[in-house]
C-alpha positions, 0 to 999 in steps of 0.5 A: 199482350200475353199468351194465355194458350200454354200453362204456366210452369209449376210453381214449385220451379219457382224462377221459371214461374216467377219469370213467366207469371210477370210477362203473362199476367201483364206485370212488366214488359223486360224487353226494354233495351237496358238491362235491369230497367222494365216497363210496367203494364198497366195491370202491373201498375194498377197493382202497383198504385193500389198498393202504395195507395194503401201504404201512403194511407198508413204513412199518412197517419203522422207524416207528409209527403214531399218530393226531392230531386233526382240529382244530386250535386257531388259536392253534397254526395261526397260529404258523407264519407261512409255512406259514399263507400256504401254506394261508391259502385252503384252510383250513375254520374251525369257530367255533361248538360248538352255537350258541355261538360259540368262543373260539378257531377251530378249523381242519380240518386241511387237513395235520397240521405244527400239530397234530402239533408242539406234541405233539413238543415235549412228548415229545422231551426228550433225544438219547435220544429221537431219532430220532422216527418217526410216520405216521398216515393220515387225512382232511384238508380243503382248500377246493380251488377249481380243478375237482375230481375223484375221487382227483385234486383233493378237498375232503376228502382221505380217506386221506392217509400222512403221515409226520412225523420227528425227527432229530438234526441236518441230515444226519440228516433228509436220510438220512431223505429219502432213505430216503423216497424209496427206500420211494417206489420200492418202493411204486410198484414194487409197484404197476406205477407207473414214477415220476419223483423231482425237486426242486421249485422253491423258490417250489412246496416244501411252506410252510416246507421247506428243500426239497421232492423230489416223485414224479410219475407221467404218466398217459394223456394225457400230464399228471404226477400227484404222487403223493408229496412228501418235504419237508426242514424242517431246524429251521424247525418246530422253532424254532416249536415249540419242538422240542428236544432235550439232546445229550450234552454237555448242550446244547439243541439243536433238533431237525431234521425231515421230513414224508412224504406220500401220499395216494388219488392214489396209487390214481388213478394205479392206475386211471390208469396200467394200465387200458385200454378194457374197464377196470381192470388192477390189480396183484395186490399190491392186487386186491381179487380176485386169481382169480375161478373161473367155471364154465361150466355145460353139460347136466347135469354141474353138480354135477360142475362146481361140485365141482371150483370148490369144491375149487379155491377151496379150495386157493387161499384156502389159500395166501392168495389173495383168491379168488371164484366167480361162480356167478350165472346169466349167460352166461360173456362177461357174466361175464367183461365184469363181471371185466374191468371190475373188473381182476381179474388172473387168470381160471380157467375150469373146464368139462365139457371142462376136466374130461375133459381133467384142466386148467384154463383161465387168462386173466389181465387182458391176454389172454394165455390158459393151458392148465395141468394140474390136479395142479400148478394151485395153483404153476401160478396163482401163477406166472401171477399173478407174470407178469401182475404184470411184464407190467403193469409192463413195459407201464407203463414202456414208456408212460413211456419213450414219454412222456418227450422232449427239447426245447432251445427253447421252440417245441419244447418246446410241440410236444413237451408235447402228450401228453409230459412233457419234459426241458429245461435250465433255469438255475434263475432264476424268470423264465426258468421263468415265460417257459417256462411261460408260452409252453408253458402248463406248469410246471418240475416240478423239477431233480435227476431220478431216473429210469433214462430221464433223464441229468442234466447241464449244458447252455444255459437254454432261455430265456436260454441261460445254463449250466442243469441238467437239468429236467422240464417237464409239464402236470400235474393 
């Protein structure tokens, strides 16, 4: 499937990488015949299944999973008026079943608020029945006109998370936000992603929020990748659905509401964020393998060799590890290109040397190597993979913290956007942020940041000077 005879383009031309890394280390085939929808490969998937695998663990914590239909009757769509012109250019329309003509449209989900709700309204009927806690993943469908890209900008969307709640009350929704948010931060923390929380603008929240918090990430060439936006509804769905619920005093309350989503981008920012110029890095938390064991076959002790990788691969399947063995007939530096390529955390080479000497020798994805002995190799491999986990991560932060600068007129802040997000004061006023954007050729990603490198506070708008908050600049995908 790919061709590992040619190097990779440097990182540092990130599009180009990018472009190649995801056809030859085996993420997606792009030569379907439909622009903006790809194939994955099965590597590609199994990166991708590990991933959600962990995410569905952390959701699984206090919701359940369901799943709706992919069509949508337009008589639901169109009800809500707002949310409808937040998506009106995107949506794909059946309407024809055969060659008949239908009755009414239906829309292919382009997100799930219209499909989901009118069914919410049938199943909540009292205070007893909230909070109401579902996700499903999914495809959706949005007929994307800006230049696609695999995992960043599609057509078809194939895995996308989205949460859907009910709560009581206004301050209940907004807990669930925050406790959203939180789950963000453990779920990229787990994958060595570092992650900038913000409050969209309220002309770029979610069609019908009260308001919208994102979670960006900065890729290698400086721009900000969404990788999950948490949206407060408070009754605007309910109200048009009719979404209500009977407190305790007898009363018809409607109900309030969130939606929660992640979609494959948050593979892209995998790829993105930790690989480098001979390939994937990946986290062993989503490695669809975590140790692969090359033997390194000299004179005619083979059989020897290829008992003692037998043995290993063993032990370490034992503890749960997802482990191979590349015993294909190609010189070890083909092999450990292949690997690399792959970012397969963790290398154990096991020669005739190996053996006289009662050791293994490990290399994990960054080049660090490891003498360890053999009686204890099994502690030994964990304890290496632990490392290479923090390693990747404490290399991603440092790229973050490398990335995020300051500006406090708008020349600077167009200097300081070349390969960086930056971190301004704006007084919130749309015309002041559309002068910004217009003279840096970027966007106000939000206000209210969460992030360990930013302090939020009140200094002069960059633009009109006048008394701003703390916001986070960047030309973003």
């Amino acid at each position: 499937m790919s061709d590992e005879t040619e190097r990779l383009p440097p990182r540092s031309d990130f599009s180009a990488w990018y472009n190649e890394i995801i056809r030859r280390a085996e993420i997606m085939d792009v030569r379907y015949p439909v622009k903006g929808l790809y194939v994955w490969y099965p590597f590609g998937f199994a990166l991708r299944n590990h991933t959600y695998t962990h995410l569905r663990s952390l959701l699984n914590r206090d919701h359940e999973e369901t799943l709706f239909p992919l069509l949508i009757p337009e008589t639901e769509f169109m009800k809500e008026a707002e949310h409808i012109k937040g998506f009106e250019d995107e949506v794909y329309w059946v309407t024809h079943g055969g060659l008949s003509p239908l009755d009414v449209k239906l829309a292919l989900r382009p997100t799930s608020e219209t499909a989901i709700y009118p069914m919410y309204a049938l199943w909540i009927r009292s205070h007893a029945d909230l909070p109401l806690k579902l996700y499903q993943i999914v495809n959706t469908l949005r007929y994307e006109t800006k230049h696609t890209r695999p995992l960043i900008r599609l057509r078809e969307i194939t895995s996308f998370m989205e949460s859907h709640t009910v709560h009581a009350t206004w301050d209940e929704a907004n807990k669930q936000v925050e406790s959203e948010l939180v789950l963000s931060q453990e779920f990229y923390h787990d994958l060595g992603i570092p992650i900038i929380i913000s409050k969209r603008p309220n002309w770029d929240k979610f069609p019908g929020a009260d308001f919208t918090m994102a979670v960006d990430t900065v890729m290698p060439d400086g721009k900000t990748l969404q990788i999950g936006t948490i949206h407060h509804l408070g009754e605007h769905f309910s109200r048009t659905f009719n979404i209500t619920y009977e407190d305790v005093n007898g009363r018809q309350q409607f109900g309030s509401q969130t939606c929660y989503g992640i979609s494959e981008r948050c593979i892209a920012a995998i790829i993105g964020v930790h690989g480098d110029d001979k390939g994937l890095v990946l986290p062993v938390t989503v490695a669809p393998t975590q140790v692969v064991i090359t033997p390194i076959i000299i004179n005619k002790r083979a059989d020897e060799i290829f008992a003692a990788v037998k043995t290993l691969e063993k032990e370490l399947k034992a503890t749960g590890l997802r482990v191979k063995t590349d015993t294909r007939d190609m010189r070890p530096g083909a092999k450990y290109y292949h690997w690399e390529l792959h970012g397969v955390p963790l290398r154990v080479e096991i020669g005739p040397r190996d053996l006289d000497n009662n050791q293994f020798v490990c290399v994990n994805r960054l080049g660090i190597k490891t003498v360890v002995p053999r009686e204890n190799v099994v502690e030994s491999v964990k304890m290496l993979l632990d490392d290479v986990n923090d390693q990747i991560l404490e290399r991603a932060e440092k790229h973050l913290k490398n990335h995020l600068m300051t500006a406090t007129t708008p020349e600077e802040c167009n200097e300081r956007l070349n390969g960086n997000v930056v971190v301004v004061h704006w007084c919130g006023y749309r015309d002041c942020a559309e002068k910004l954007e217009k003279l840096t050729n970027s966007t106000i990603l939000g206000t209210e940041i969460r992030n360990k490198y930013v302090i939020n506070g009140e200094n002069p708008c960059i633009i009109c000077g006048k008394m701003g908050k703390t916001a986070l600049v960047g030309r973003s995908y």
